[in-house]
VEXDOVO-276026 format. One record per residue (C-alpha): x, y, z; residue number from 1; residue in three letters. Coordinates in Angstrom, 1 decimal. Layout:
% VEXDOVO-276026
R       X       Y       Z  pos  code
R       X       Y       Z  NUM   ALA
...
//
This chain:
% VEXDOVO-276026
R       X       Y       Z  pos  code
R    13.0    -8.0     0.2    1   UNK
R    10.3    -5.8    -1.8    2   UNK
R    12.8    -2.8    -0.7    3   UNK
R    15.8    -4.7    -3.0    4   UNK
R    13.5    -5.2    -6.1    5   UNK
R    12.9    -1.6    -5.7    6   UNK
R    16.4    -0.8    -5.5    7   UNK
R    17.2    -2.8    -8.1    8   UNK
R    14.5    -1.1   -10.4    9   UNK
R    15.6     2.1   -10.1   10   UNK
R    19.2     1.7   -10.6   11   UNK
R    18.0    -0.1   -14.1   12   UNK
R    16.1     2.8   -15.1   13   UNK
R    18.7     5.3   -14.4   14   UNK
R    20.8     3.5   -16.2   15   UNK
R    18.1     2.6   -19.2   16   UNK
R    17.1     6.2   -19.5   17   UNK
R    20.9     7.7   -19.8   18   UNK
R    21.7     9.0   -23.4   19   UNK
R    24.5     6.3   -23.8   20   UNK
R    21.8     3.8   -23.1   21   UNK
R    21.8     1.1   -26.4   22   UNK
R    18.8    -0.2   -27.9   23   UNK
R    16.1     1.1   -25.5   24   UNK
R    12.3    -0.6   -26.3   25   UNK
R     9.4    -1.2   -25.8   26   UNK
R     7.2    -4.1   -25.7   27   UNK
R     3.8    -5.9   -25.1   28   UNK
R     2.3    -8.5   -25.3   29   UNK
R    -0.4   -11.4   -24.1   30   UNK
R    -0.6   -14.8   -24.3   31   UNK
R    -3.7   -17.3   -23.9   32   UNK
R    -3.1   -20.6   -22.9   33   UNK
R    -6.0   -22.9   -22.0   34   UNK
R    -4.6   -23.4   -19.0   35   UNK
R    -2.0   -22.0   -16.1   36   UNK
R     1.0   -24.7   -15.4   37   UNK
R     3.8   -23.1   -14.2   38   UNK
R     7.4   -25.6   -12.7   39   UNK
R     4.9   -28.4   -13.0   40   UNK
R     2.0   -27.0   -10.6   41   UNK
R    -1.4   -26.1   -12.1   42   UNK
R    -2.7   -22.2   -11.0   43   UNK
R    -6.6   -21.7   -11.2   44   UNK
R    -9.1   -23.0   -13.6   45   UNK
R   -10.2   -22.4   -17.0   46   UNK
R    -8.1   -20.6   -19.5   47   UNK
R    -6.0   -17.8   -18.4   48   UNK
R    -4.8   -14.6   -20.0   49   UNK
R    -1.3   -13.8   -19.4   50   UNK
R    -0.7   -10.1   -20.4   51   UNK
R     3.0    -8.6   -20.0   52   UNK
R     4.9    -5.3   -20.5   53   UNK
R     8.5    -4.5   -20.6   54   UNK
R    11.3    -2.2   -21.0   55   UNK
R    15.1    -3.2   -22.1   56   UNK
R    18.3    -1.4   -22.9   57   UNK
R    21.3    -3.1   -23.8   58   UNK
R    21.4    -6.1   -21.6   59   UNK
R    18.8    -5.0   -19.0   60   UNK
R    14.8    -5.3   -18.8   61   UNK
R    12.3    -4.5   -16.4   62   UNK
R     8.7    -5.5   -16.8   63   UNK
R     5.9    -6.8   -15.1   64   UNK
R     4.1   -10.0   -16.0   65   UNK
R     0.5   -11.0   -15.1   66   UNK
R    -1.8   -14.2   -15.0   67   UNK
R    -5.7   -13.7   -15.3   68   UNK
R    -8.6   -16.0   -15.1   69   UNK
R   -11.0   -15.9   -17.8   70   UNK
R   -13.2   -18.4   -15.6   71   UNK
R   -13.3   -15.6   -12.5   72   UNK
R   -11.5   -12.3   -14.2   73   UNK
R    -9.3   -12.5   -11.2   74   UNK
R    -5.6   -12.0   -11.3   75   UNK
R    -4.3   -15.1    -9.9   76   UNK
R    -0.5   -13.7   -10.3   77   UNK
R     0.9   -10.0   -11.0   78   UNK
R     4.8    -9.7   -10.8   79   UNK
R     7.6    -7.2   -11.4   80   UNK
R    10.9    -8.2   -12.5   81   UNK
R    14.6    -7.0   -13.6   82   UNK
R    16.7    -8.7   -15.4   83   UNK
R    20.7    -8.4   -16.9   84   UNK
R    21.7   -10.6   -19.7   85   UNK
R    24.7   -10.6   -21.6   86   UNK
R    26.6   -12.9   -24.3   87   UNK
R    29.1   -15.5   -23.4   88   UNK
R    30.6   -16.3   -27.0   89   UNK
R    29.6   -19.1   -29.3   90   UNK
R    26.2   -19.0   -29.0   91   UNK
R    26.4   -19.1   -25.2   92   UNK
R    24.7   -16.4   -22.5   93   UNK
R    24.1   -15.5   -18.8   94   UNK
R    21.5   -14.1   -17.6   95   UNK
R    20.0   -12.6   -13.9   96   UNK
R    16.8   -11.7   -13.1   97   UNK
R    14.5   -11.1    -9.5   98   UNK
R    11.4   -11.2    -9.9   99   UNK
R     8.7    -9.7    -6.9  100   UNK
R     5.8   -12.6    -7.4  101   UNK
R     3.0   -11.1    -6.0  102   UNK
R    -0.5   -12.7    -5.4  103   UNK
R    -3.6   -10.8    -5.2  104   UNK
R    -5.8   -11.7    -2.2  105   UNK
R    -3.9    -9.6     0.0  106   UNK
R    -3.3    -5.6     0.0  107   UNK
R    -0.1    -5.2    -2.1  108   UNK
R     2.0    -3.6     0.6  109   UNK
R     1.2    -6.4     2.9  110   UNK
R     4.7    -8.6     3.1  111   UNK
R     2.8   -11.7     3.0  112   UNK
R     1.3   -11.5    -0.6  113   UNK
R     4.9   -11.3    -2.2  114   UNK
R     7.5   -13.7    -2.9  115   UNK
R    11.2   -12.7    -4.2  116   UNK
R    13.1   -14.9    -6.4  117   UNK
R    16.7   -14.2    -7.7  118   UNK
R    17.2   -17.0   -10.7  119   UNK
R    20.3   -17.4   -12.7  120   UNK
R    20.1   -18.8   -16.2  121   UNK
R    22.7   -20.2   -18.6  122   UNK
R    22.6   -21.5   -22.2  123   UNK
R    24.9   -23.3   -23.8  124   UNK
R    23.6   -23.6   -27.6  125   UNK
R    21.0   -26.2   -27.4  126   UNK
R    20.7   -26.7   -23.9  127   UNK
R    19.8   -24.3   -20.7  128   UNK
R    20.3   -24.6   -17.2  129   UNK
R    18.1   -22.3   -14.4  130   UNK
R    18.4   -21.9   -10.7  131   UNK
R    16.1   -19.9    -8.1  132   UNK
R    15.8   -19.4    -4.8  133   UNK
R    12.0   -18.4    -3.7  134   UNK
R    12.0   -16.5    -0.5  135   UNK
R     9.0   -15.6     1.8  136   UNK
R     9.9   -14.4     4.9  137   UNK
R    12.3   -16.6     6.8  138   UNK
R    12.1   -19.5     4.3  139   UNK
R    13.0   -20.1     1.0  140   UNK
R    12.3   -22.9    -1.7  141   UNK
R    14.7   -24.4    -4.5  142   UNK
R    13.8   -24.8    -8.0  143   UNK
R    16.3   -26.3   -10.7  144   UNK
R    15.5   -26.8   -14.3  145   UNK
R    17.4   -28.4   -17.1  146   UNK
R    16.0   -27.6   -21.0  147   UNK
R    17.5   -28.8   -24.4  148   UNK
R    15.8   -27.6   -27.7  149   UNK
R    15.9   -31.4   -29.9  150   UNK
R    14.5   -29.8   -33.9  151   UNK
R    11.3   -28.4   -33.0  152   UNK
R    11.0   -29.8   -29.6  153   UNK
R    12.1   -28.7   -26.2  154   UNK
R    12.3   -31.0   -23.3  155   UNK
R    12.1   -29.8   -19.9  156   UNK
R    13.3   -31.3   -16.5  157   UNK
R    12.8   -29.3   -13.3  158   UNK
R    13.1   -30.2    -9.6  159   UNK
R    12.2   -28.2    -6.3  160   UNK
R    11.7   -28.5    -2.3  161   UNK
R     9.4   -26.7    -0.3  162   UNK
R     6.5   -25.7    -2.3  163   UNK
R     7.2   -27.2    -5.5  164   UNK
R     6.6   -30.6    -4.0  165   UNK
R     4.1   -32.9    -1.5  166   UNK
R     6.2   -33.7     1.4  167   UNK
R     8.5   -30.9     0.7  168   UNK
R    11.5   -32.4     0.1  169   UNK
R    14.0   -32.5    -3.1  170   UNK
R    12.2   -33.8    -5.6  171   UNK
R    11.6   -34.0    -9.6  172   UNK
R     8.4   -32.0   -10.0  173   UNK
R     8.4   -31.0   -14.0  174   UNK
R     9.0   -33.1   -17.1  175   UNK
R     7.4   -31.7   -20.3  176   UNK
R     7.8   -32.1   -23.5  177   UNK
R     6.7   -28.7   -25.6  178   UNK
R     6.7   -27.6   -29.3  179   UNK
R     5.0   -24.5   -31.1  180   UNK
R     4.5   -23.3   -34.7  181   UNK
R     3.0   -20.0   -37.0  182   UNK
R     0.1   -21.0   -38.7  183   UNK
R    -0.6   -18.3   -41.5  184   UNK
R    -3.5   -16.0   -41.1  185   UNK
R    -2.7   -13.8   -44.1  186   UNK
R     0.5   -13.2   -46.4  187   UNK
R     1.4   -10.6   -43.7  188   UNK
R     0.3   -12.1   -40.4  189   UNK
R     1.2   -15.8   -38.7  190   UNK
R    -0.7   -16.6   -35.5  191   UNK
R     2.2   -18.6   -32.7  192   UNK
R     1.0   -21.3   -31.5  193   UNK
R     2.5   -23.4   -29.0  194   UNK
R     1.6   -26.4   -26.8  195   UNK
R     2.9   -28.9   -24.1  196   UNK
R     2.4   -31.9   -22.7  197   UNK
R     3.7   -31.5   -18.4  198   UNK
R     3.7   -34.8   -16.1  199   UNK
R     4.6   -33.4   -12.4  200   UNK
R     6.0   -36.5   -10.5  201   UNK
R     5.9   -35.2    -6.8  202   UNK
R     2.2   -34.3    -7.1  203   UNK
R     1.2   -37.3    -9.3  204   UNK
R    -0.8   -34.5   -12.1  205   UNK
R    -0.6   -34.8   -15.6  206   UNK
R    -1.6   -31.3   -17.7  207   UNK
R    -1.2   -30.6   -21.4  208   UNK
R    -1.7   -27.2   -22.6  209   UNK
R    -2.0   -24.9   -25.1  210   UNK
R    -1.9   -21.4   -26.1  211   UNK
R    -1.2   -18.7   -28.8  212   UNK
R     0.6   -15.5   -28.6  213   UNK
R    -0.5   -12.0   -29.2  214   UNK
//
């Protein structure tokens, strides 16, 4: 598996780095969110520092995405990912991404410590609908997710087996309801701030967070 997200990278970048190449960029970033709720299930305590870094051209990325936290200043998630996007018409898109979820704790060569997900995403105007496939070695784990942005709000509904829920079987395991807005620092600089409110029925765990962008 970690040998096709390698693959998968290079090809990218070959492509990325060739002079016809459109639009090539850079960016960064990090987020702080008081806490880490990710598909419904809460990771660590205390608030967590998400940095991320990433690279696009034309319709592909590749970046790597990382969860740290501030209560232990341990890593409690560090993943690479590629992605290829591209424009349906009338405000619609397509987009595919893998993503090598990797959880410190184990060396990073070890097998055991990374999980590979390919995820499909499509959005229609208002509304978005994701499906991924998590595998780790011989088994793999569904996650769904249907999203519709209503004004400033976006409502989220997301089901899973395996991992994602108690007994392991199909169930819902994500409702939120999430909103964000700038508040104005200066006349040149807004602060994003976002914040949600998650209820994950398969565990029985209500979470609300929130967190600003960077």
């Amino acid at each position: 598996m970690k040998k096709t997200l390698l693959i998968t990278a290079s090809l990218l970048l070959l492509i990325a780095f060739t002079p016809n190449a459109k639009a090539q960029e850079w960016s960064t970033g990090l987020d702080i969110y008081s806490s880490y709720v990710w598909r419904g299930a809460k990771f660590g305590s205390g608030p967590a520092f998400q940095p991320a870094i990433e690279f696009s051209a034309g319709g592909f990325a590749l970046g790597a995405w990382g969860s740290y936290n501030a209560s232990t200043d341990e890593a409690a998630e560090a993943d690479l990912y590629a992605s290829y996007g591209f424009d349906l018409g009338e405000n619609g898109s397509l987009s595919f991404t893998l993503t090598d979820y990797y959880f410190p704790g184990s060396p990073w060569m070890s097998g055991d410590a990374h999980y590979i997900e390919p995820m499909v995403n499509l959005g229609l105007g208002a509304v978005s609908l994701t499906g991924a496939y998590m595998m780790n070695g011989g088994s793999g784990d569904i996650y769904l997710e249907a999203a519709v942005t209503a004004g400033p709000v976006d409502l989220t509904l997301g089901g899973g087996d395996g991992a994602y829920t108690i007994d392991g079987g199909f169930n819902i395991c994500n409702i939120g309801v999430a909103t964000s807005k700038e508040i104005k620092i200066t006349d040149d600089f807004s602060l994003p701030v976002s914040g949600a409110a998650i209820l994950n029925p398969s565990s029985e765990q209500f979470h609300i967070v929130v967190g600003i962008s960077l």
